[in-house]
matplotlib code that plots the C-alpha trace (Angstrom):
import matplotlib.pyplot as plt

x = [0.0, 1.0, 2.8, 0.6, 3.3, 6.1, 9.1, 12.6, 13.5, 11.0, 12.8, 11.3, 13.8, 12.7, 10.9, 13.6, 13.3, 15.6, 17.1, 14.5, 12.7, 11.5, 14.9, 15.6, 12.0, 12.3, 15.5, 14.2, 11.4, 13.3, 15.8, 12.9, 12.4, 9.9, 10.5, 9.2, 9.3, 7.9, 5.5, 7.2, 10.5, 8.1, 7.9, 5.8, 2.5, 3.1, 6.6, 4.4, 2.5, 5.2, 7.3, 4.1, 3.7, 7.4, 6.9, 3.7, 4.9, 8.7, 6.8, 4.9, 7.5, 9.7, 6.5, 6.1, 9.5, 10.7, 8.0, 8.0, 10.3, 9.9, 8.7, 8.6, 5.6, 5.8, 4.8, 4.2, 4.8, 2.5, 3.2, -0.7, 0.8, -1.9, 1.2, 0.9, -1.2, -1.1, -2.3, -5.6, -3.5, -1.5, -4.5, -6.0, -2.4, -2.7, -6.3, -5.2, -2.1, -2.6, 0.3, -0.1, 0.9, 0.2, 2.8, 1.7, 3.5, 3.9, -0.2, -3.3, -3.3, -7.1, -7.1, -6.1, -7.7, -11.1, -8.9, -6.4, -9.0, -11.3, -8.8, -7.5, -4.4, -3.2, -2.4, 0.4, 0.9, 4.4, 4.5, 7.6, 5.9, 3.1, 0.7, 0.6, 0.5, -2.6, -4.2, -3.3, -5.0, -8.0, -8.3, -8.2, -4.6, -4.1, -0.2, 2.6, 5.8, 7.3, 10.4, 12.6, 16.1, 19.0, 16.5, 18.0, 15.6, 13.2, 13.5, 11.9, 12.9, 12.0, 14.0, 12.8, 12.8, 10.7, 8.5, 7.6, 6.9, 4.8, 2.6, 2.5, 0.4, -2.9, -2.1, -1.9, -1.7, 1.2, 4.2, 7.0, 10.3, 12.7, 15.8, 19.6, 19.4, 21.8, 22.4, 20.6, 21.3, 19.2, 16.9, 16.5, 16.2, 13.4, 11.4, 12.5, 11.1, 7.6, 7.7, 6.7, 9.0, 12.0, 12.5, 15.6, 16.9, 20.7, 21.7, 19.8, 21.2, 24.8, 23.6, 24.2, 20.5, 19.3, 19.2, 21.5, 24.8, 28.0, 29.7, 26.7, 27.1, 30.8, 30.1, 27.9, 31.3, 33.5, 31.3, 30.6, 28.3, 29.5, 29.4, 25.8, 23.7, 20.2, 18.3, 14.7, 16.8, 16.5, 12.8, 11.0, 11.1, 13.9, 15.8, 19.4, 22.0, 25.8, 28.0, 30.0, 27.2, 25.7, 29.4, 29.8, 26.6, 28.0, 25.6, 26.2, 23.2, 24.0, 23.5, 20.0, 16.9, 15.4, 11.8, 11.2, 8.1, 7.5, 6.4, 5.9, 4.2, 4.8, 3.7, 7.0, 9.5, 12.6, 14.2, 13.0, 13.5, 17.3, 19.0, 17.5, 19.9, 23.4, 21.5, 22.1, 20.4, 21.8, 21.0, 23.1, 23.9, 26.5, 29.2, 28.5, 28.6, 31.9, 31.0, 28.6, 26.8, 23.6, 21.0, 21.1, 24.7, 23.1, 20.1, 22.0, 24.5, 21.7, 19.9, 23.1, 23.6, 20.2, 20.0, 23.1, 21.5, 18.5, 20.3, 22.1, 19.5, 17.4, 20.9, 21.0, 17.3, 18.1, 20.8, 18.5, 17.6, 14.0, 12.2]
y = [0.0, 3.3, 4.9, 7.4, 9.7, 12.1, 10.6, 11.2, 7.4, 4.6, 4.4, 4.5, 4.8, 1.6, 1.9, 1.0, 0.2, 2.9, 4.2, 6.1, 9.4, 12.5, 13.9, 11.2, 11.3, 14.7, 14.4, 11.5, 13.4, 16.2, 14.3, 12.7, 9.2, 7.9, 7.7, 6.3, 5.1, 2.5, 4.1, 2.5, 4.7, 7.2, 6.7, 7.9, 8.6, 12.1, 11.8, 10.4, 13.3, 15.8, 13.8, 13.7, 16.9, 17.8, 16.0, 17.7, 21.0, 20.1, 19.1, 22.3, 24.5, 22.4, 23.3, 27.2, 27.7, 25.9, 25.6, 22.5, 20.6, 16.7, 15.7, 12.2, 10.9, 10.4, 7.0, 5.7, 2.0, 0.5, -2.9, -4.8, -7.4, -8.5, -7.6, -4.3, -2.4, 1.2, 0.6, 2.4, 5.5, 5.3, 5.2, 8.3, 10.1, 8.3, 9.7, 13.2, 13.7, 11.8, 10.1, 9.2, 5.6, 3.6, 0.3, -2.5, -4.9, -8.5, -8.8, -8.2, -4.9, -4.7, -2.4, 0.1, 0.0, 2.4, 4.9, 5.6, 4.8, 7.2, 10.3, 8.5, 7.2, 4.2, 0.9, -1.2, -4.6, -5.9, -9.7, -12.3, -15.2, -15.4, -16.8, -14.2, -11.9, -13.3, -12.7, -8.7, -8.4, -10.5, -8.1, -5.2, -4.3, -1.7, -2.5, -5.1, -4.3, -8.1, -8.5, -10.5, -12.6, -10.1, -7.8, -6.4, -6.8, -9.1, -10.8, -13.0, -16.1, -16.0, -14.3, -10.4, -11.7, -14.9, -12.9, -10.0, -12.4, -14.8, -12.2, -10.4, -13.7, -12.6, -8.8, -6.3, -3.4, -1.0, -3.6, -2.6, -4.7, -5.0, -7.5, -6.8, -3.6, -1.0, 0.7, 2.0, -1.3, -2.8, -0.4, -0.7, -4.4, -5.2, -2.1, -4.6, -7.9, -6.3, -4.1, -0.6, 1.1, -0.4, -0.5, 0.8, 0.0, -0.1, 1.6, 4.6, 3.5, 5.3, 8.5, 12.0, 12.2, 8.6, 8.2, 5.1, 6.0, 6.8, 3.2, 1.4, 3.5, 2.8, -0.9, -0.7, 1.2, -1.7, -4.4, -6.8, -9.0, -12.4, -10.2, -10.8, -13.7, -14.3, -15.6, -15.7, -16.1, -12.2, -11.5, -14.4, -13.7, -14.1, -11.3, -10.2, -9.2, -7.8, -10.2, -7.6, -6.1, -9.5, -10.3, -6.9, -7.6, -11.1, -12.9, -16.4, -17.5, -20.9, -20.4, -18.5, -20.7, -21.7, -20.5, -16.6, -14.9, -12.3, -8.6, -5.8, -3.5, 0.2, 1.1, -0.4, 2.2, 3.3, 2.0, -1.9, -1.8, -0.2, -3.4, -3.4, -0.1, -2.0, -5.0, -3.8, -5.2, -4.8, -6.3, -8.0, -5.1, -4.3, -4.4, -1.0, 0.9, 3.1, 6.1, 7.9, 10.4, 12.9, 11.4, 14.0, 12.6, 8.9, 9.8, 11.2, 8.5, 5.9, 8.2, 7.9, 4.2, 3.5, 5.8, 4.2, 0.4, 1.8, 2.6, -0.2, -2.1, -0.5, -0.6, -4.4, -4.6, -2.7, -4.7, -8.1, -9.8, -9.6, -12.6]
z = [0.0, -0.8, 2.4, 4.2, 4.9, 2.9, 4.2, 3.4, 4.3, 4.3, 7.7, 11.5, 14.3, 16.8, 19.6, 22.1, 26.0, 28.4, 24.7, 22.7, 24.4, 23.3, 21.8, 19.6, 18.4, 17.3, 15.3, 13.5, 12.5, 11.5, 9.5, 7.6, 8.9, 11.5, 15.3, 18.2, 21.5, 24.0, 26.5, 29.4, 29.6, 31.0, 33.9, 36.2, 34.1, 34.6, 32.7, 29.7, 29.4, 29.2, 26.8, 24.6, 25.3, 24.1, 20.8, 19.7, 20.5, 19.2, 15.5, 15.4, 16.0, 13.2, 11.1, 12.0, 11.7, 8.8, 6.1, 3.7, 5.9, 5.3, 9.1, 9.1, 11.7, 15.6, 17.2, 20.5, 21.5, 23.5, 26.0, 25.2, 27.6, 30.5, 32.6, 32.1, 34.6, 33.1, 29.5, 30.5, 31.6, 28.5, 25.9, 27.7, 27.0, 23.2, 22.8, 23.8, 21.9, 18.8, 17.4, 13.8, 14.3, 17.5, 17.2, 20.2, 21.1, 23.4, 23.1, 21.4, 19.0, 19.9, 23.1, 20.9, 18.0, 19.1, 20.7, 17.5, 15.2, 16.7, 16.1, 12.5, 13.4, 12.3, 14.6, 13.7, 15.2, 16.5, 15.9, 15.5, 13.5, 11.1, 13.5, 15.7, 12.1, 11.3, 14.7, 14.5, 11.1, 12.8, 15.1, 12.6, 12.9, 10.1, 9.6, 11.1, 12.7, 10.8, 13.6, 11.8, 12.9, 13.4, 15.7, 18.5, 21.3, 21.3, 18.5, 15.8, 14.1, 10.3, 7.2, 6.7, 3.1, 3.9, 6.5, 4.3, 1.4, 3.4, 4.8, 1.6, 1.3, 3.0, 3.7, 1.9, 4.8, 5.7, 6.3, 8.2, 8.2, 11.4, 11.4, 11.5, 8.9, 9.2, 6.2, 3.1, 1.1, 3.4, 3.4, -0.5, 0.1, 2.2, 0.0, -2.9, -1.2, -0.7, 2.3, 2.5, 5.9, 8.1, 11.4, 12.3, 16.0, 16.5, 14.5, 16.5, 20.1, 19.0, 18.4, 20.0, 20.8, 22.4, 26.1, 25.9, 28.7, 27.0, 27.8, 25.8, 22.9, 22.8, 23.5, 19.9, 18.6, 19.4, 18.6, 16.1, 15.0, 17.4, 20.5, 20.1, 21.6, 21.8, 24.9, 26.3, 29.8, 30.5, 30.4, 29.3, 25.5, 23.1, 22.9, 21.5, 23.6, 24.0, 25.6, 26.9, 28.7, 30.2, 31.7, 33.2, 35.1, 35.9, 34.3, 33.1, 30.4, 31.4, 35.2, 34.6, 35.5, 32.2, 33.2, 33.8, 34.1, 31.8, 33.6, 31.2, 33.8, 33.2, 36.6, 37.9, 39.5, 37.5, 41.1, 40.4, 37.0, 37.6, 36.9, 33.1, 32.4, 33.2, 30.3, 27.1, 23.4, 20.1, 16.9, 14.1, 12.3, 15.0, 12.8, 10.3, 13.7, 13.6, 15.5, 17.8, 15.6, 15.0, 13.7, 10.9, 9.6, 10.4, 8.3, 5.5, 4.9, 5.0, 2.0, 0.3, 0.4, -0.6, -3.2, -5.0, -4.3, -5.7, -9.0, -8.8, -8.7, -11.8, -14.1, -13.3, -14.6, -17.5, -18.1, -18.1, -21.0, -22.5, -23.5]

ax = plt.figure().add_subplot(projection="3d")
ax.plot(x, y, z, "-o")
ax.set_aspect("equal")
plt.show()
């Protein structure tokens, strides 16, 4: 489907737990591309409203002040998991402050659908497998967040390419791709296989404007793509991790009991959830990290690189034979 939005990029900046928040939102914008961020590093309730609050006021300045700037859209991440005690305090924020796109994750997409529909936003579905893909456009998910293998995160299982192309099967909503992408090449890719945005993650963490500390955004500097591992030993759900972070904590994968309970509860004080900040995700595009950047310079080189795969892409189909 055509892409509701004049973008720069087909490009959103992840949602990303203890990285993305209100700065980071705004310079994505700016730069062209999408950005979001997960409700629950707002914390208390009150801190939700004024980051909302900084967003909507941040993107009509950018407006009033620079005319026929290319603002990509805003989105907030919501945790649909029954864990989560303040969803009903986070749709009232949703309802009030309107964010084009509404992107739930670890449950259902349906509490959300009346409230964003009602305003004429549009709800996009996180999901790591096609079942739960089909459930979201059951339950009248307008688009789906497809989180592939190479996610940093939580993370999926299936091949962006054999993910897009299987849902491509019975949907033909807004698509968005996730999954070890990191530069415009890949970027140019998943448009090719069939999708219509990417999600962006790590590649976002090393940037002058995330709320990632400094030592995490030098670990992503440093390293590569076998410093990462992937475990469901953290939070309950398979997620990718840095080595190098999980031995700092001195944490051993193979000591961890093999059942944890999942808790996604946004009520929780930054104080019990402290231990998450030293715990740090990354996915497998690792590797084309070299530097801690803006996201304007980040944004720009990935315009370049998919630019040139796009041509190189149509001189190879010129090239083709004809039958």
């Amino acid at each position: 489907m055509p892409v509701p939005f004049d973008m720069r990029l087909p490009v959103i900046a992840a949602p990303m737990f203890l990285v993305s928040g209100p700065e980071l939102v705004l310079a994505a914008c700016r730069a062209g591309i999408g950005g979001a961020f997960p409700t629950p590093n707002a914390r208390p309730i009150d801190v939700l409203e004024q980051w909302m609050r900084q967003i909507t006021e941040g993107l009509a300045a950018i407006r009033r002040d620079e005319p026929g700037v290319r603002l990509g859209p805003w989105a907030a991440n919501l945790v649909t998991h029954s864990s989560n005690q303040r969803l009903p305090q986070d749709l009232e924020l949703i309802a009030r402050y309107q964010p084009p796109l509404v992107i739930t994750a670890l449950g259902s997409p349906k509490p959300a659908i009346d409230v964003v529909h009602g305003y004429g936003g549009r709800v996009i579905a996180d999901v790591v497998n096609l079942t739960l893909a089909r459930k979201a456009v059951a339950a009248g998910a307008d688009g789906l967040a497809c989180v592939s293998a190479g996610a940093g995160g939580h993370t999926g299982h299936l091949s962006p390419f054999a993910f897009v192309s299987a849902v491509r099967q019975f949907f033909d909503g807004l698509v968005i791709i996730g999954g070890g992408i990191a530069d415009g090449a890949g970027v140019a890719g998943a448009i090719a296989c069939g999708a219509d945005l990417v999600y962006m993650g790590t590649r976002f963490i090393a940037t002058a404007e995330s709320m990632a500390p400094p030592a995490y955004k030098q670990m992503l500097v440093d390293a590569g793509t076998e410093d990462v591992v992937i475990s469901d030993r953290i939070t309950g759900t398979p997620a990718s991790w840095l080595v190098p972070s999980l031995r700092a904590a001195g944490i051993d994968l193979n000591a961890l009991p093999e059942k944890v309970e999942r808790n996604y509860n946004s009520n929780r004080s930054i104080e019990e959830s402290r231990r998450w900040k030293d715990l740090w995700a990354a996915g497998q595009g690792v590797g084309l990290i070299s530097a801690v950047e803006p996201v304007q310079a980040v944004v720009a080189r990935l315009e370049d690189e998919y630019l040139a795969a796009a041509r190189r892409f149509a001189a190879q189909a010129d090239a083709a034979p004809r039958r």
